[in-house]
C-alpha positions in Angstrom: -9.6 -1.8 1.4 -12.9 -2.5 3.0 -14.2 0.7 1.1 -14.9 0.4 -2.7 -11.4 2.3 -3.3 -8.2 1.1 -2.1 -4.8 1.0 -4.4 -5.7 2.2 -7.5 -4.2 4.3 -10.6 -6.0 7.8 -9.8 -2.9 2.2 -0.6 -8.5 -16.9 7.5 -9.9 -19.3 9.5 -7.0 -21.6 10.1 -6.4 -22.5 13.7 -3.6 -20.2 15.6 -2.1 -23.5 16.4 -2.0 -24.8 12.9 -1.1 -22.0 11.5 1.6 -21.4 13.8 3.1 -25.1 12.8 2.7 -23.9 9.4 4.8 -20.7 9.3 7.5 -22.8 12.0 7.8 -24.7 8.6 8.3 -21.7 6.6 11.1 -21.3 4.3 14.0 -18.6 4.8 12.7 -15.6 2.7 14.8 -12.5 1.8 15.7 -10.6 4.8 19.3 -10.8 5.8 21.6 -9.8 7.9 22.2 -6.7 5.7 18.5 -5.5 5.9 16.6 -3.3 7.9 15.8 -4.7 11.2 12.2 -6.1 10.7 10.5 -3.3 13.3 12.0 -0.4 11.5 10.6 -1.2 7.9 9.4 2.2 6.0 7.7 1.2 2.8 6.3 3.7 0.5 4.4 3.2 -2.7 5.3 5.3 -5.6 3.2 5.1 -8.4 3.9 5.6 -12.2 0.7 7.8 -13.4 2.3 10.6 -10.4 4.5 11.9 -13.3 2.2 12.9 -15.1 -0.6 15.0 -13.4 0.7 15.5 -10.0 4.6 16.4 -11.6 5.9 13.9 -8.4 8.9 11.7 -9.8 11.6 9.4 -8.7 13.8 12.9 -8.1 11.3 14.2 -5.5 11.8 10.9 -3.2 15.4 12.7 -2.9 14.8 16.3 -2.4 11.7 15.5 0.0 14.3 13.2 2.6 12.4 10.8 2.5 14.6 8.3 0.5 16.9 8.8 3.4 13.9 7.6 5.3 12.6 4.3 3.6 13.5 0.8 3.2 11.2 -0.1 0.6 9.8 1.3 -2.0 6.6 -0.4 -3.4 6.4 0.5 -7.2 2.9 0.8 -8.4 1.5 -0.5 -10.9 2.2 -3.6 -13.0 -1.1 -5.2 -14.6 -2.3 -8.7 -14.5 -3.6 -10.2 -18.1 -4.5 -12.4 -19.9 -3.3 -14.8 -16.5 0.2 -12.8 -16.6 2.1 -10.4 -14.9 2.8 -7.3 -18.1 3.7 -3.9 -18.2 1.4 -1.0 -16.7 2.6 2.1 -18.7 5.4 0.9 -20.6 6.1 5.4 -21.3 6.6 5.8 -17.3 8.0 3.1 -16.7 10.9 2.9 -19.0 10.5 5.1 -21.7 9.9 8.9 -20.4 13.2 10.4 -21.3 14.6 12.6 -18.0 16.7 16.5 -18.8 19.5 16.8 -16.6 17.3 18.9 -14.5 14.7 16.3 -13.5 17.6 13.6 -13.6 18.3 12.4 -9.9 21.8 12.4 -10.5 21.7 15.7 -12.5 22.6 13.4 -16.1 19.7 13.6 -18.9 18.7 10.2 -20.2 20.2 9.1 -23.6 18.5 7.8 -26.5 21.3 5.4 -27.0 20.1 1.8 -28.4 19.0 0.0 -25.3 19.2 2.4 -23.0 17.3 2.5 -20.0 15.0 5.4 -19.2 11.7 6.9 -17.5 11.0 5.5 -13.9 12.8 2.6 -13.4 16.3 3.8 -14.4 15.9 7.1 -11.7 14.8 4.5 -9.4 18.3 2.6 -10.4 20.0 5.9 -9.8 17.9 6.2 -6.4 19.4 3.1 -5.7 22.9 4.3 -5.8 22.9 6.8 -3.7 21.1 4.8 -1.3 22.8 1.3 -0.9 20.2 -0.7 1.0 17.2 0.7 -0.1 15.3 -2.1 -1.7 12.4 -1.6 -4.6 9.5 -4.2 -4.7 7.4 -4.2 -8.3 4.1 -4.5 -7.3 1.0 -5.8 -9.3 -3.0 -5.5 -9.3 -3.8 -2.8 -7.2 -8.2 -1.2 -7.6 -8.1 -1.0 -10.9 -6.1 -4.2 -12.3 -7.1 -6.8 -9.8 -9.6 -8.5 -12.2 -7.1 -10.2 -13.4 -6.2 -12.6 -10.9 -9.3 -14.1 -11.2 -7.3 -15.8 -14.9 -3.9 -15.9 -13.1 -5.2 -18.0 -10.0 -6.2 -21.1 -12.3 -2.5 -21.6 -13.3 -0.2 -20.1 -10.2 3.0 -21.9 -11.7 2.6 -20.1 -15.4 1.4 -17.0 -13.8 4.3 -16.8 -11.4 6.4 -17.7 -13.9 5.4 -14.4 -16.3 5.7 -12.2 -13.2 9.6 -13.7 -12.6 10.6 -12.9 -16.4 8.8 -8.9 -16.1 10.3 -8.4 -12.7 14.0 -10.1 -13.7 13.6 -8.5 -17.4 17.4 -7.9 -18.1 17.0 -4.3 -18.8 16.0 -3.8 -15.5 16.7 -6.7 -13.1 18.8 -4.6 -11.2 16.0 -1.9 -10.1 13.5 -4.2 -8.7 13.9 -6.9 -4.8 11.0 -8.5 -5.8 7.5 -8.7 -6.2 4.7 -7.1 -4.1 0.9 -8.8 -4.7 -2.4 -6.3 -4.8 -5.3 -8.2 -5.0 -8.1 -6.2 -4.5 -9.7 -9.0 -3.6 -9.4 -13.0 -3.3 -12.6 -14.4 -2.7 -14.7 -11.3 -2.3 -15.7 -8.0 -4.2 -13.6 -5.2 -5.2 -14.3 -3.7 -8.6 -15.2 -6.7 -9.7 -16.4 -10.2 -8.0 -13.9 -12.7 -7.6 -14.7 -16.6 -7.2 -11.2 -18.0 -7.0 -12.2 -20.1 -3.5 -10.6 -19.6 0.0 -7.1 -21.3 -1.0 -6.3 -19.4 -4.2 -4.8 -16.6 -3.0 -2.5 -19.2 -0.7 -1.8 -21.2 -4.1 -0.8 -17.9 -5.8 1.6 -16.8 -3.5 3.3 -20.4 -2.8 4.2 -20.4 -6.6 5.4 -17.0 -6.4 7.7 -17.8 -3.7 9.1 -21.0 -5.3 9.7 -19.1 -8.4 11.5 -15.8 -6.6 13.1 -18.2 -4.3 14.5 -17.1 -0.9 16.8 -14.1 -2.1 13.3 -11.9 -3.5 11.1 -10.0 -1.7 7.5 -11.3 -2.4 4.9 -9.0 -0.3 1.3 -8.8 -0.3 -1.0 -5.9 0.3 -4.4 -7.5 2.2 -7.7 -6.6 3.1 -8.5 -4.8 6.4 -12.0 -6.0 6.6 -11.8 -7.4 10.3 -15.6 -7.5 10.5 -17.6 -10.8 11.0 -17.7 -12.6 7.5 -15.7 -10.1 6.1 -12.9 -10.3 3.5 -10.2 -11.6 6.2 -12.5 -14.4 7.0 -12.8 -15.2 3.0 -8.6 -16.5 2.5 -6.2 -18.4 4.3 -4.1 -15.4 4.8 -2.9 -17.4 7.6 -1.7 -20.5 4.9 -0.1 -17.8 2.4 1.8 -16.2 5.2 4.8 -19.0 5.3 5.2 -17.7 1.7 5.4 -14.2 2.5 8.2 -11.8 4.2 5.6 -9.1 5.5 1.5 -8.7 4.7 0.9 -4.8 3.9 -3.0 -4.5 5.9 -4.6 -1.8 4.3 -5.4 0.3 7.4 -7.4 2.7 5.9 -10.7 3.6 3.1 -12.4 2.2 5.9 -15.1 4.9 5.5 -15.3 7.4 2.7 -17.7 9.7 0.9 -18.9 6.9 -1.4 -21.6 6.3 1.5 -22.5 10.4 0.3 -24.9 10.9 2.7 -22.3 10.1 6.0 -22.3 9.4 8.4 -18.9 11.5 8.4 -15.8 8.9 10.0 -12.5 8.8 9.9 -10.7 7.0 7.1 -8.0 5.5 8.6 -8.5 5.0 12.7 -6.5 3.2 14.9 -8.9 2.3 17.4 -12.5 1.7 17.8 -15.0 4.9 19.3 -18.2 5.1 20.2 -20.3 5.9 17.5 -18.0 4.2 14.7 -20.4 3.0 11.8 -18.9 -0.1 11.2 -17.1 -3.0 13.7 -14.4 -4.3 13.0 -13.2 -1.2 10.6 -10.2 0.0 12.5 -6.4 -0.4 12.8 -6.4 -2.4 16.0 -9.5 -4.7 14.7 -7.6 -5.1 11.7 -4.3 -6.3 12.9 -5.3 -8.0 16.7 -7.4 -10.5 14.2 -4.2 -11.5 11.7 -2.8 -12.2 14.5 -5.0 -14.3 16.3 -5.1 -16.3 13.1 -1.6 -17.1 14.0 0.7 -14.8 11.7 3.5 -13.1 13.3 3.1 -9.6 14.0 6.7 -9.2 12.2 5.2 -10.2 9.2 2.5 -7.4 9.4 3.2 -3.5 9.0 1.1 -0.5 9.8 -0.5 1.1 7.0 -0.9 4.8 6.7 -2.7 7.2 4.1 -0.7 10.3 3.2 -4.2 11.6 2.3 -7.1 12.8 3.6 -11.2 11.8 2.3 -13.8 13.9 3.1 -17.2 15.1 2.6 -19.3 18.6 2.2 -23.1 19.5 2.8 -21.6 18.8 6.9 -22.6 21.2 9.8 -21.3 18.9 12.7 -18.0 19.1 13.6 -17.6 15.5 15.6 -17.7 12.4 13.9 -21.1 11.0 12.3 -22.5 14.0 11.2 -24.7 13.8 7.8 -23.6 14.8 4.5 -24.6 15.6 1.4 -22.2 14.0 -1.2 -17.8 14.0 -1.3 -16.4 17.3 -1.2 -14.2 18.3 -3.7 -10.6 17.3 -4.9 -8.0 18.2 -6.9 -8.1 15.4 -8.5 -10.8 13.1 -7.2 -13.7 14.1 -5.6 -13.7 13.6 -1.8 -9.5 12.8 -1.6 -7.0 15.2 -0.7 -3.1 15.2 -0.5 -2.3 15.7 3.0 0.1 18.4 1.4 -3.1 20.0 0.2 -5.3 19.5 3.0 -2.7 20.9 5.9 -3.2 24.3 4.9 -6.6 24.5 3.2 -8.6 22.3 6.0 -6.3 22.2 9.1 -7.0 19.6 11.5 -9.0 20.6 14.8 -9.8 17.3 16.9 -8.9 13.8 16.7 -10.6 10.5 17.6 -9.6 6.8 17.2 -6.4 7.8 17.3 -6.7 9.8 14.0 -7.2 13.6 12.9 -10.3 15.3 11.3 -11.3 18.7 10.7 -14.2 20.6 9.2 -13.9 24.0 7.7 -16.8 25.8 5.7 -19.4 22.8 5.1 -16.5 20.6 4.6 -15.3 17.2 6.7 -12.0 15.7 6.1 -9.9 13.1 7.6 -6.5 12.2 7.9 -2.9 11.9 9.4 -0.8 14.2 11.1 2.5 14.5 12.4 1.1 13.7 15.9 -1.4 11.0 15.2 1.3 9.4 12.9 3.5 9.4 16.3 1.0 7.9 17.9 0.0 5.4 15.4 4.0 4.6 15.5 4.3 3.9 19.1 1.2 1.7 18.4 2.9 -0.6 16.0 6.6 -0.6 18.7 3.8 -1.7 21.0 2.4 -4.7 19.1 5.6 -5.9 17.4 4.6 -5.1 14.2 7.3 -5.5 11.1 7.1 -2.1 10.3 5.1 0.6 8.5 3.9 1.3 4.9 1.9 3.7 3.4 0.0 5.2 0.7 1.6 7.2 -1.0 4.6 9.2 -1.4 3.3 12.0 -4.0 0.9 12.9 -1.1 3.2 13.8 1.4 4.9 17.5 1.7 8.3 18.7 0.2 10.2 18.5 2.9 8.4 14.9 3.7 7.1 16.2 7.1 4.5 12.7 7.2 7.2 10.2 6.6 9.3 11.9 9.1 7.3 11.5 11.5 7.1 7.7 11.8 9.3 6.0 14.2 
């Protein structure tokens, strides 16, 4: 995100013309008959470090409803290394042995020779209860996206590493492709990256040649809309023929690491009067990917399950001072939204988003109703779907992912 946060373990300059010949080119990808109609995507990241700290597991994407719900699940993380695709927690991921009790399907994992355990086999028994639910492995993310940097120099060998993790035998069943995090080509995230305009472009042609037209490859992008800005730094209009949908990341466009405010909303939908930044909003975000000429089908809506927030505030509109992030369970100035609906309830919206201040404390985030509206907003524009970050943040009974239509 535009912010310095993003996905992390703790969601273009090409004429419209050209790029329009471009993606008329493009190859069939993997959406068939059989799958969700493009509009009514739902994809949700789950992420592997949530079993530890914040107890959510495969299990909970069941009892919640909201596997009933998706269409995707975006698995989070894999790193990038030494130019590769590897493992992110090898423990989580296929190790962690399941009781009956926190089984999906009520069976305890085995410690039989080969078999499979920890996240990815409750995501293959997630599977089975839900046919067409499709998983994506996806790679990079705040924290690991220093490694493209290495990867980017050899696409071929780099997509070919990611093909063998992704189609590893043990697990080839669990995962419908491959979803890229690149936090970010061309630009700064927690590192610098000097890759040039077309390597992002480059890395996902390769990967798409590789996974061929039956795997999902998807990409989480920049929503930096502003003059100069990230968008403006990649032919995300050149990678899109390779890709099935972009995942913008519509929100950490403001955030208590500016600690002294102005106080904004994360994650709005629209521009307001007084917003610090242009071009840092939903609408900004995805009116300029597609005046570069990719299909609003091949975009989704993101959303943040979560709230960020500030303290040291006395005004309760927007663009009030601060004095530093205001405490989190687990990071300072982030919230759950499951957290933040009962301790810091919202009271006014703007942009199209919710915000609320109790005590000396300013939070954003997304409701119910601004999660209507922000659904009605992508129906509107055609978008491919919607995607957000991330399940664990949501409530028990999945009242946030319920709400998107």
């Amino acid at each position: 995100m535009p912010g310095p946060y993003g996905h992390r373990p703790r969601a273009l300059l090409a004429s419209a013309a050209a790029a329009a010949t471009l993606l008329a080119a493009a190859p069939a990808t993997a959406d068939t008959p059989d799958d969700t109609a493009a509009g009514r995507r739902v994809v949700g990241y789950f992420t592997n470090w949530g079993v530890y700290e914040r107890n959510y597991h495969v299990k909970n994407i069941e009892t919640s409803g909201s596997a009933a719900k998706l269409t995707h699940i975006n698995y989070a993380f894999g790193n990038v290394s030494g130019g590769k695709c590897t493992i992110g927690d090898a423990y989580a991921d296929y190790d962690k042995a399941y009781d009956a009790a926190g089984s999906i399907d009520g069976k305890a994992d085995t410690w039989d020779n080969g078999a499979l355990r920890g996240n990815f086999n409750q995501l293959r028994k997630l599977k089975k209860l839900h046919p067409n639910l499709k998983v994506v492995w996806s790679f990079g993310g705040w924290t690991w996206s220093g490694g493209f940097g290495e990867a980017a120099k050899n696409p071929a060998a780099f997509a070919e590493s990611c093909y063998g993790l992704v189609k590893d035998p043990r697990w080839a069943d669990v995962f419908d492709g491959i979803d890229i995090d690149w936090e970010y080509p061309n630009a700064c995230g927690l590192t610098c990256d000097t890759s040039g305009r077309t390597a992002f472009r480059d890395v996902m042609a390769a990967l798409r040649s590789k996974f061929g037209g039956k795997n999902l490859v998807t990409a989480a992008i920049t929503a930096d809309a502003s003059a100069g800005g990230k968008i403006d730094a990649v032919d995300y209009a050149g990678a899109a023929r390779y890709v099935d949908w972009y995942n913008p990341m519509t929100y950490d466009y403001f955030g208590a690491w500016e600690a002294k405010g102005p106080t904004a909303p994360h994650s709005p939908l629209t521009s307001y009067n007084g917003i610090p930044k242009a071009g840092f909003d939903t609408d900004a975000t995805l009116t300029k990917l597609i005046s570069l000429g990719i299909p609003p089908s091949k975009l989704l809506l993101g959303l943040g399950f979560y709230g960020r927030g500030w303290t040291g505030v006395t005004q309760s509109a927007p663009g009030g001072a601060a004095t530093g992030p205001a405490k989190g369970t687990y990071e300072a100035g982030f919230e759950d939204y499951k957290v933040l609906k009962s301790t810091c309830p919202a009271n006014g919206t703007v942009g199209g988003t919710a915000y609320a201040k109790c005590g000396n404390d300013w939070w954003s985030y997304d409701t119910p109703a601004t999660i209507a509206g922000k659904s009605a907003y992508k129906n509107r524009k055609g978008l491919g779907g919607t995607f957000f970050w991330e399940l664990g943040g949501d409530t028990a009974d999945g009242e946030l992912i319920k709400a998107i239509g």
